[in-house]
C-alpha positions as CSV (number, residue, x, y, z in Angstrom):
1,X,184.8,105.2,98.7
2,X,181.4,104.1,99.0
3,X,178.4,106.4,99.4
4,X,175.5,106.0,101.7
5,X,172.2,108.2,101.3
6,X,171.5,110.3,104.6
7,X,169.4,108.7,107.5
8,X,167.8,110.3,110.1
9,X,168.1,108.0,113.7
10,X,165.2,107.4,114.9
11,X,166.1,107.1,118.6
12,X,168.3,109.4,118.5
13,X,165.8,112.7,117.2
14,X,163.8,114.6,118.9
15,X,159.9,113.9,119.2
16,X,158.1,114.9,116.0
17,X,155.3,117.3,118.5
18,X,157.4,119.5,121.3
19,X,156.0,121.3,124.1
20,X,158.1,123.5,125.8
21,X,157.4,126.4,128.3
22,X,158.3,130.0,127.5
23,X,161.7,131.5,128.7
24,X,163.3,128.1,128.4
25,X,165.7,126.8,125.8
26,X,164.9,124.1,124.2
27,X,167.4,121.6,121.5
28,X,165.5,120.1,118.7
29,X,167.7,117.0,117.3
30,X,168.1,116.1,114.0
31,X,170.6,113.4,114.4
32,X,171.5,112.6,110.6
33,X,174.5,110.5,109.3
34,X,175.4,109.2,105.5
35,X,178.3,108.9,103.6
36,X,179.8,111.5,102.5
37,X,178.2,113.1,106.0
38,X,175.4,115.0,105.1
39,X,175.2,118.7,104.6
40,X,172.0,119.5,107.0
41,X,169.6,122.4,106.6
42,X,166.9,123.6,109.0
43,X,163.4,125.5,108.1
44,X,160.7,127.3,110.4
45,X,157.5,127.0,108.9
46,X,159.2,126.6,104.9
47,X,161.7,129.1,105.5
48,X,165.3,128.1,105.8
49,X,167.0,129.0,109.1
50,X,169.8,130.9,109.1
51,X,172.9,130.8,111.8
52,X,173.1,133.9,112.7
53,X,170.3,135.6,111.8
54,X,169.0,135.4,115.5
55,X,171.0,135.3,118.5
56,X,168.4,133.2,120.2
57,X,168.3,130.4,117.3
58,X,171.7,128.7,117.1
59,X,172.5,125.8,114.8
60,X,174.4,123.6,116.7
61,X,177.0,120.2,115.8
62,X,177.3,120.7,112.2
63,X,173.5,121.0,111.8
64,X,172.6,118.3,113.8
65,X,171.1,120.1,116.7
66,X,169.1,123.6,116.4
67,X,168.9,125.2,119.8
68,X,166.4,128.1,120.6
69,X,167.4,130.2,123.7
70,X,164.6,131.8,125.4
71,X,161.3,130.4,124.1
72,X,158.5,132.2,123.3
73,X,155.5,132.3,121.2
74,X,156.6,133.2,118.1
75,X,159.2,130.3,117.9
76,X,155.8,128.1,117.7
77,X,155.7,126.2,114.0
78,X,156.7,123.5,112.1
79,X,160.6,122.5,112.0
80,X,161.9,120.6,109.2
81,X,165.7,119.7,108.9
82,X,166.6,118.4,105.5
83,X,170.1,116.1,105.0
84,X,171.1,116.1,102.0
85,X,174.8,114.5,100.4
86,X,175.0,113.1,96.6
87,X,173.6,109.8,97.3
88,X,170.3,111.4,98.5
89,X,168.5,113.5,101.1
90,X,166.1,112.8,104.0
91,X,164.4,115.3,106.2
92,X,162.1,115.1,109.2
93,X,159.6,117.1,110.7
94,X,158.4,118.7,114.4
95,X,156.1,121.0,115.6
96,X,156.8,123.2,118.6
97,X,154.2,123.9,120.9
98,X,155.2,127.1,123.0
99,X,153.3,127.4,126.5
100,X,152.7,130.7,127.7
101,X,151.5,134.0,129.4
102,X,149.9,134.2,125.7
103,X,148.2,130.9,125.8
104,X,147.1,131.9,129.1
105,X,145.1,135.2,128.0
106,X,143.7,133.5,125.1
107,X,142.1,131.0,127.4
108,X,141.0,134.1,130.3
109,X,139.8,136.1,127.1
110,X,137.5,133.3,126.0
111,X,136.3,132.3,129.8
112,X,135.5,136.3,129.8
113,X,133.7,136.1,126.7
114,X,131.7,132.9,127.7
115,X,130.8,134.2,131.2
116,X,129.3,138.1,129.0
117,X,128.0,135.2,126.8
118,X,125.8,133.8,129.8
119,X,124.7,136.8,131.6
C-alpha cells in the first residue's frame, strides 16, 4: 500500500477569516484526506481542542468538521486543524470573528467617550 502525505482541499474548507453572529452555530471545515487517512487535530488559539471538553464545541466527521453550538465572544481566535499520517502532516488556519451585544457596547462605550471627549 502506497502512502500519500495529508492535503487539505482547498474548495472544500472553510474561509481562512469567519464572521459569524452570536447565538448561532457555526461548522468550520477542515476537509483533509491522505493515505493512510489522516489522524486530524484541532487548536483554539495554540491549545488543542478537546471532544468533549465543551458541550458547545463538538468535533465532528472524524475531525474533519469542528462545530461550535451557540456562538459567542469568547469562541473568537485563531483555529488551526493539523492532519497528520506517517507520510506527513498539513494544517490550516482561520480566525473567527464573533459579532455581538459585546461588540456593540464596545462601539456605544467609545461613541460615549468621544461625545464627554467633545463637550
Amino acid at each position: 500500500m502506497s502512502t500519500v502525505p495529508p492535503t487539505i482541499n482547498e474548495d472544500e474548507a472553510s474561509p481562512n477569516n469567519i464572521s459569524t453572529i452570536a447565538g448561532k452555530s457555526r461548522v468550520i471545515a477542515c476537509p483533509a484526506t491522505g493515505a493512510p487517512a489522516p489522524q486530524i487535530t484541532w487548536f483554539k488559539d495554540n491549545v488543542e481542542v478537546v471532544a468533549g471538553d465543551s458541550s458547545d464545541v463538538r468535533v465532528l466527521s472524524n475531525g474533519r468538521r469542528l462545530e461550535i453550538s451557540g456562538v459567542e465572544v469568547e469562541h473568537a481566535g485563531l483555529y488551526r486543524c493539523l492532519a497528520k499520517n506517517i507520510a506527513g502532516h498539513v494544517d490550516r488556519e482561520y480566525e473567527l470573528h464573533v459579532i455581538g451585544l459585546y461588540n456593540r457596547n464596545v462601539i456605544a462605550t467609545s461613541a460615549e467617550r468621544i461625545m464627554l471627549c467633545l463637550r
